[in-house]
N, CA, C and O of each residue as an XYZ file, in Angstrom:
464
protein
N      11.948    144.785    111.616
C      11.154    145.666    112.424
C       9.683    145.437    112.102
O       9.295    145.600    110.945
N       9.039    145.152    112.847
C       7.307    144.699    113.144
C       6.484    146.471    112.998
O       6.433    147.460    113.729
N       6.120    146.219    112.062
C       5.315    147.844    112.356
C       3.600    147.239    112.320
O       3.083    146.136    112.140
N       3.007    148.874    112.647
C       1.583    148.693    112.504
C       1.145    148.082    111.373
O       2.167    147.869    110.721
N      -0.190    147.512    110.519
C      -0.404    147.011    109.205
C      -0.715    148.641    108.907
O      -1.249    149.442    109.675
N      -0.184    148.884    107.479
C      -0.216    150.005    106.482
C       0.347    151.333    107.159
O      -0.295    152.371    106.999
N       1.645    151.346    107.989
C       2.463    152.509    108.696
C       3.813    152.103    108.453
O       4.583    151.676    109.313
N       4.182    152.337    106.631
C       5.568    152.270    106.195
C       6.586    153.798    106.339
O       7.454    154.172    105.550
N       6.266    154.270    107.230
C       7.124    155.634    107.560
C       8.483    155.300    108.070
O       9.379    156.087    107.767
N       8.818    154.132    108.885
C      10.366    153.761    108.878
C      10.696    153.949    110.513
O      11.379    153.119    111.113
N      10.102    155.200    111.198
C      10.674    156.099    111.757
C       9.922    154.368    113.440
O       9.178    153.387    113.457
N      10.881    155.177    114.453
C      11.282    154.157    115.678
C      10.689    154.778    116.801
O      10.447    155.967    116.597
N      10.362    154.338    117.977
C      10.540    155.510    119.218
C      11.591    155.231    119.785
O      11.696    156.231    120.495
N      12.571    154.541    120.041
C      13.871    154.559    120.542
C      14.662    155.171    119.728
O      14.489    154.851    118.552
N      15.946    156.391    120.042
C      16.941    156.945    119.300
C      17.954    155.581    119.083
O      17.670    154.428    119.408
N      19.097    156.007    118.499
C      20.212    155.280    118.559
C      20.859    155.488    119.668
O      21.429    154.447    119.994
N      21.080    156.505    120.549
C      21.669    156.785    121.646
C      20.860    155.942    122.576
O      21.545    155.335    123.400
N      19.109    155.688    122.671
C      19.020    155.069    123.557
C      19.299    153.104    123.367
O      19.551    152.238    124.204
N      19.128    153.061    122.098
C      19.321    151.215    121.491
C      20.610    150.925    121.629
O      20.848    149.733    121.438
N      22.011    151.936    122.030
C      23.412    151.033    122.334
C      23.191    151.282    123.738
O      23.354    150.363    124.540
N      22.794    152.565    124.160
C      22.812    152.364    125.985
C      22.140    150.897    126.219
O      22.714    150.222    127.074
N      21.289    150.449    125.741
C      20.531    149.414    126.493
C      21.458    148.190    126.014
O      21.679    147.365    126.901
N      22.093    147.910    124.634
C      22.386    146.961    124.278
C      23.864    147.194    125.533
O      24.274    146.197    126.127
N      24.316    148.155    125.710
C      25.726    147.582    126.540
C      24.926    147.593    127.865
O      25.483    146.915    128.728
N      24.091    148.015    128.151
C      22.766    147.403    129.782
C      23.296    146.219    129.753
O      24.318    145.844    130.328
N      22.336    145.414    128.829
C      22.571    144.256    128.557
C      23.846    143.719    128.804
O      23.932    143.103    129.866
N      25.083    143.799    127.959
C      26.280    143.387    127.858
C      27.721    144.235    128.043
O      28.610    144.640    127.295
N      27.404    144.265    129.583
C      28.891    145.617    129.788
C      30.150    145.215    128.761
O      30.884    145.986    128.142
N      30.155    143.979    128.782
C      31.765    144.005    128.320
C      31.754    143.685    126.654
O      32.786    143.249    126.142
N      30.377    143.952    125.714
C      29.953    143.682    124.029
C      31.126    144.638    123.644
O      31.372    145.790    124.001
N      31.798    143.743    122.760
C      32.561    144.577    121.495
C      31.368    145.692    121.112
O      30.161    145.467    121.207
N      31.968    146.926    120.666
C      31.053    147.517    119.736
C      31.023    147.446    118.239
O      30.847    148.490    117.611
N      31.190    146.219    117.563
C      31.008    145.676    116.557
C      29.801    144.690    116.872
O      29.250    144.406    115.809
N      29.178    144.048    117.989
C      28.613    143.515    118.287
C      27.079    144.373    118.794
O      25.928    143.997    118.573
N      27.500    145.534    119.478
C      26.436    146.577    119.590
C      25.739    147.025    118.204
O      24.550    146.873    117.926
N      26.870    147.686    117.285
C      26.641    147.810    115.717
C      25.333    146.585    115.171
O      24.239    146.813    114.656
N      26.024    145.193    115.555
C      24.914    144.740    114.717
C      23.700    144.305    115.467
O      22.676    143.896    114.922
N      23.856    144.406    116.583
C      22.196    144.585    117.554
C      21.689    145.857    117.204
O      20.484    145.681    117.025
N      21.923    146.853    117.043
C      21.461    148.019    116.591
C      21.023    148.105    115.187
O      19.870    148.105    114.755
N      22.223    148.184    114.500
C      21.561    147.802    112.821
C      22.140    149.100    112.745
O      21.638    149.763    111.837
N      22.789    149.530    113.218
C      23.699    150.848    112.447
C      25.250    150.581    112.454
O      25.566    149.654    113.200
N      26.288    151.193    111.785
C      27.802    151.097    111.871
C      28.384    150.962    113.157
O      27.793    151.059    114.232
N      30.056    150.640    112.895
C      30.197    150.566    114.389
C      31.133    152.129    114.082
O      32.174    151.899    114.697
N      31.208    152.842    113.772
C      31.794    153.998    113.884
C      30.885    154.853    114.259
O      31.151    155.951    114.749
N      29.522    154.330    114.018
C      28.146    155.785    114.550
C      28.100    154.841    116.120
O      27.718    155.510    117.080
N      28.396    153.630    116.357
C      28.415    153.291    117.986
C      29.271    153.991    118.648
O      28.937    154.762    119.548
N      30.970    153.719    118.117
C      31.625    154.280    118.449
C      31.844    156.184    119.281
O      32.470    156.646    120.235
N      30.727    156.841    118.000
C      30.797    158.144    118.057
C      29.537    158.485    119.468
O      29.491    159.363    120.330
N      28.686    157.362    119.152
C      27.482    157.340    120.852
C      27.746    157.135    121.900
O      27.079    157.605    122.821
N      28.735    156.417    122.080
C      29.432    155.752    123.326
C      30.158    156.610    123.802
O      30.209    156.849    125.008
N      31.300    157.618    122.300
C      31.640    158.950    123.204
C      30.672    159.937    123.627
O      30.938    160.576    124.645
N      29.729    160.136    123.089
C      28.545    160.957    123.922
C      28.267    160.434    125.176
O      28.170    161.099    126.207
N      28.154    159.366    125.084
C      27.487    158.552    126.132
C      28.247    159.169    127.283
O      27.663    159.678    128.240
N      29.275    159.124    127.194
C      30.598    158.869    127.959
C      31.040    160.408    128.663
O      31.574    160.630    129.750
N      30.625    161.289    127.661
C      30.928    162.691    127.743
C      29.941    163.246    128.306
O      30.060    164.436    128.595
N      28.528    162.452    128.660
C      27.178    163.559    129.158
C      27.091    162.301    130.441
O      26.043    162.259    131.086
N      27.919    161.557    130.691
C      28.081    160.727    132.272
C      27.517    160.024    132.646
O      27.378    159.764    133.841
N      26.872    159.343    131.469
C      25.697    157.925    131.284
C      26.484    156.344    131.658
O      25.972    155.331    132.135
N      28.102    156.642    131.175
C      28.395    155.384    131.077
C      30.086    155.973    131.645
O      30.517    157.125    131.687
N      30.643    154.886    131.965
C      32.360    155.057    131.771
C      33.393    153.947    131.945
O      33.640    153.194    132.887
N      33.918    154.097    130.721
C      34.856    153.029    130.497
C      35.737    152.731    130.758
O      36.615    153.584    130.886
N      35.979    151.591    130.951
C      37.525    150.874    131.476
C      38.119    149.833    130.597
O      37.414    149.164    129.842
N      39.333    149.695    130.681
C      39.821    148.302    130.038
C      39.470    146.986    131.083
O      39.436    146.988    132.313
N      39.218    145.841    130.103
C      38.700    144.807    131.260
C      39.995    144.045    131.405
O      41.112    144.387    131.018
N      39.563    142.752    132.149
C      41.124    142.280    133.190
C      41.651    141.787    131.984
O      42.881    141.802    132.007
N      41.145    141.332    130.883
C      42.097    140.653    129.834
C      42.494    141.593    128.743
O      42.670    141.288    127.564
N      42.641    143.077    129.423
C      43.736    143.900    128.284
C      42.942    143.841    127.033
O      43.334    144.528    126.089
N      41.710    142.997    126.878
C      41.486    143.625    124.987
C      40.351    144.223    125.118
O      40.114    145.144    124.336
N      39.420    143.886    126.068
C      38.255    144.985    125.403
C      38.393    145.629    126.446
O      39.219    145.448    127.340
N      37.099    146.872    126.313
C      36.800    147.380    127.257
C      35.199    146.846    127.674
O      34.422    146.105    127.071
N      35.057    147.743    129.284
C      34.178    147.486    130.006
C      33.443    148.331    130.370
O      34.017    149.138    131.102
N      31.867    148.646    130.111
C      31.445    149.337    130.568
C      30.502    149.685    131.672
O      29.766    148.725    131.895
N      30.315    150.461    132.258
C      29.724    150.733    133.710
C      28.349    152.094    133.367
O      28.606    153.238    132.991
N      27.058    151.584    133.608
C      26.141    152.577    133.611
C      26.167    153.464    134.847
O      26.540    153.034    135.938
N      25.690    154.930    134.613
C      25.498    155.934    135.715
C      23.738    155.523    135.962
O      22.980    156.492    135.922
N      23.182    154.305    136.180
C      21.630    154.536    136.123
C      20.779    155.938    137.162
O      19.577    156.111    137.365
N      21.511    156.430    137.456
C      20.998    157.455    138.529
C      20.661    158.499    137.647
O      19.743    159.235    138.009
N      21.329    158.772    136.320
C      21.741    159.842    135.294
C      20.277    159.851    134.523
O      19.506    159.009    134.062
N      20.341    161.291    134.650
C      18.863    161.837    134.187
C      18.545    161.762    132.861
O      19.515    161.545    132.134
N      17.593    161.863    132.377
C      16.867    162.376    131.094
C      17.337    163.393    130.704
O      17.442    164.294    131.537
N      17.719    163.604    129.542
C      18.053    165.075    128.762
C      16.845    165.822    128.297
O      16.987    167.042    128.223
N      15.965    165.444    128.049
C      14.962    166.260    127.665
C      14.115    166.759    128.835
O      13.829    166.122    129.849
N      13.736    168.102    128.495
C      12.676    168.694    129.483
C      11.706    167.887    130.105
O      11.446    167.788    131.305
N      11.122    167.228    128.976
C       9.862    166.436    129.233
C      10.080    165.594    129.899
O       9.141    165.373    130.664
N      11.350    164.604    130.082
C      10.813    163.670    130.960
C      12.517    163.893    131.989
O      13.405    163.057    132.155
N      12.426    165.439    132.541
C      13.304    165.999    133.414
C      12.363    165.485    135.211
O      11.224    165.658    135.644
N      13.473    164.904    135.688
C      13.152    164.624    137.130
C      13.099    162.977    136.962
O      12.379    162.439    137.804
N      13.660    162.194    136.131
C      13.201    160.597    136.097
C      14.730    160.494    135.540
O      15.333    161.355    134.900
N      15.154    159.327    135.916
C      16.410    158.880    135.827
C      15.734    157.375    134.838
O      14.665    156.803    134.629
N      17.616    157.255    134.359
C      17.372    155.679    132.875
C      17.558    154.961    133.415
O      17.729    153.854    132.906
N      17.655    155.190    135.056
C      16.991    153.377    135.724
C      15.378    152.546    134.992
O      15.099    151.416    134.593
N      14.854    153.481    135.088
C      12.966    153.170    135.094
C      13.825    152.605    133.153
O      14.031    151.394    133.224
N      14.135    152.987    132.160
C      14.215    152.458    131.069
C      15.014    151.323    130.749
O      14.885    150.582    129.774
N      16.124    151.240    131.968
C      17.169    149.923    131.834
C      16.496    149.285    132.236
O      16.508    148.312    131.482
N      15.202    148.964    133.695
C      14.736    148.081    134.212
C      13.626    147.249    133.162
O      13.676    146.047    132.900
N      12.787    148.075    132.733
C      11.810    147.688    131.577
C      12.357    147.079    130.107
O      11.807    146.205    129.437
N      13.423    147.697    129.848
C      13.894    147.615    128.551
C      15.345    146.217    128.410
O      15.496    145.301    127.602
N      15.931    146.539    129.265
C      17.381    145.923    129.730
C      17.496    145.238    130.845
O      18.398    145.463    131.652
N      16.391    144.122    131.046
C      16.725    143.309    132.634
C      18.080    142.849    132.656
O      18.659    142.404    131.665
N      18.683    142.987    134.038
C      20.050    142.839    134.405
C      19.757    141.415    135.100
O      18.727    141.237    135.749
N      20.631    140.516    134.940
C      20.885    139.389    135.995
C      21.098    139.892    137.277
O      21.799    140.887    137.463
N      20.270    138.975    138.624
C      20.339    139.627    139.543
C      21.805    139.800    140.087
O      22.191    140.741    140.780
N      22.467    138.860    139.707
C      23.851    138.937    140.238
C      24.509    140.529    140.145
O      25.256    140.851    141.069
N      24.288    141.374    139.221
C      24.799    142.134    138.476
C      23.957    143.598    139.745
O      22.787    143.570    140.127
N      24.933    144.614    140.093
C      24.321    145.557    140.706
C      24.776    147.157    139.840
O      25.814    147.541    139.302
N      23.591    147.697    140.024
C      24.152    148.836    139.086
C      23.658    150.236    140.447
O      22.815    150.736    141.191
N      25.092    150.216    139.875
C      25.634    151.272    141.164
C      26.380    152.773    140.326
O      26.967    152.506    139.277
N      26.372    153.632    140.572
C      26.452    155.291    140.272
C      27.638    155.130    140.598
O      27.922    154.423    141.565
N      28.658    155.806    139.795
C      30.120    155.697    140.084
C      30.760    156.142    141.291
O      31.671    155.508    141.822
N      30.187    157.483    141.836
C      30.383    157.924    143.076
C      29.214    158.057    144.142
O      28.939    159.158    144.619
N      28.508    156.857    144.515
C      27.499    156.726    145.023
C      27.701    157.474    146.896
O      26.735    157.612    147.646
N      28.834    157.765    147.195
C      28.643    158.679    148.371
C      28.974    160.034    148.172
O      29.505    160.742    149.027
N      28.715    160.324    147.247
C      28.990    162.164    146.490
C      27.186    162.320    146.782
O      26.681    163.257    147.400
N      26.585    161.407    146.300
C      24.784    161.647    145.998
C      24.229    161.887    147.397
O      24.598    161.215    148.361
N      23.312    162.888    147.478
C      22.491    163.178    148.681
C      21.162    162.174    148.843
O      20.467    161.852    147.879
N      20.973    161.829    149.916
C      19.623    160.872    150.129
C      18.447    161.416    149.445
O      17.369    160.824    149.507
């Protein structure tokens, strides 16, 4: 980690909740042993984010066609949790943070439930 010269405080502006969302941006179908070590934390604290993730409707998982891993699918439409940056969706942070191959479309799971 690159810090300022003489700012040994440690501390990040990305959470861990937001550094595996982006790392599976990146790689829907990453083991999360592989997220773990792009992150630099355990894979049981991935594990335990991914069920958040999963439980507040950011992401949702499937098994992929070859039965061993799974696959994951972003809600990019899915808002900000905090007050402060309430009314902006983690498109604007996947796009900046997590470029997608264009091939790749990221689509809201029930995209005709959403009002124009």
């Amino acid at each position: 980690m690159r810090t300022r010269r003489g700012d040994h405080s440690g501390w990040t502006l990305l959470t861990n909740h937001a550094r595996v969302l982006l790392s599976i941006a990146r790689d829907p179908g990453a083991r999360l042993r592989d997220v773990a070590a792009e992150c630099g934390i355990t894979e049981r604290t991935v594990q335990g984010i991914v069920s958040d993730l999963e439980a507040a409707g950011y992401l949702t998982r499937t098994r992929a066609a070859d039965g061993r891993r799974n696959q994951y699918r972003i809600d990019t439409a899915s808002p900000f949790r905090h007050p402060a940056e309430a009314g902006h969706e983690i498109a604007g942070l996947l796009a900046l943070l997590a470029p997608r191959p264009a091939d790749v479309q990221d689509v809201a799971p029930d995209d005709s439930a959403r009002q124009p």
